[in-house]
N, C-alpha and C positions, 0 to 999 in steps of 0.2 A: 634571591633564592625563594623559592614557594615554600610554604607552608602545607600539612599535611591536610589543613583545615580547609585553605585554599582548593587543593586539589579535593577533598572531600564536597565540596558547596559547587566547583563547579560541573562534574561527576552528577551530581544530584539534578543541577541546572540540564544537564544535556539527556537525562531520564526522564524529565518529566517535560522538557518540549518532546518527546520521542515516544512519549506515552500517547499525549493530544493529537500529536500526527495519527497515530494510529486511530485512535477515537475518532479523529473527523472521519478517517479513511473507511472504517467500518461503516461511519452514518453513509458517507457519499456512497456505498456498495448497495446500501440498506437502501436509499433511496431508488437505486435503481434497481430493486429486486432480485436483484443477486442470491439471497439467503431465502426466497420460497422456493417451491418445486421438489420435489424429490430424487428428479434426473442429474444425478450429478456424473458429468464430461470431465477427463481431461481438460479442455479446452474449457469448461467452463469453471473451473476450481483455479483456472492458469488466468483467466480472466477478473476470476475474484479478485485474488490474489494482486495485479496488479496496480486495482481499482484502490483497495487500503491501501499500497504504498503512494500511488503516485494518484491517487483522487484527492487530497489537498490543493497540491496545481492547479485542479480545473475553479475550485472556489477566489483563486486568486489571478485567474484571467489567462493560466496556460492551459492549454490542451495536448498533453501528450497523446500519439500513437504508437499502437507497437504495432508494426506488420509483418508476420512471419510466414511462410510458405512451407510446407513442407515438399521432398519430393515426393513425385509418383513410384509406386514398386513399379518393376517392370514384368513385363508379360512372360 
């Protein structure tokens, strides 16, 4: 049976890897200049955006892509 201290410590354990992910994810964004400019896109807040979550990976030898398409309106 767990303890409430158990569940307390490792609750704590999974916020604070979840914090550092974040942390590297902002540097990885920061390094690629994500945060100058003053034009802020859709598509460039949706690219931030996914740079913090999933820019850890690239430090550890994955490289995610997302390719999305949208359609065309029609005429």
């Amino acid at each position: 049976m767990r303890t409430r201290r158990a569940t307390r410590t490792n609750s704590r354990v999974v916020t604070i890897i979840l914090v550092i992910w974040l942390v590297i994810g902002l540097a990885a964004a920061a390094q690629r200049n994500y945060f100058s400019g003053s034009s802020a896109s859709c598509a460039k807040v949706g690219t931030t955006l996914v740079t913090i979550v999933a820019g850890p990976l690239n430090y550890v030898g994955l490289n995610p892509k997302i390719d999305c398409s949208t359609p065309k309106p029609s005429r």
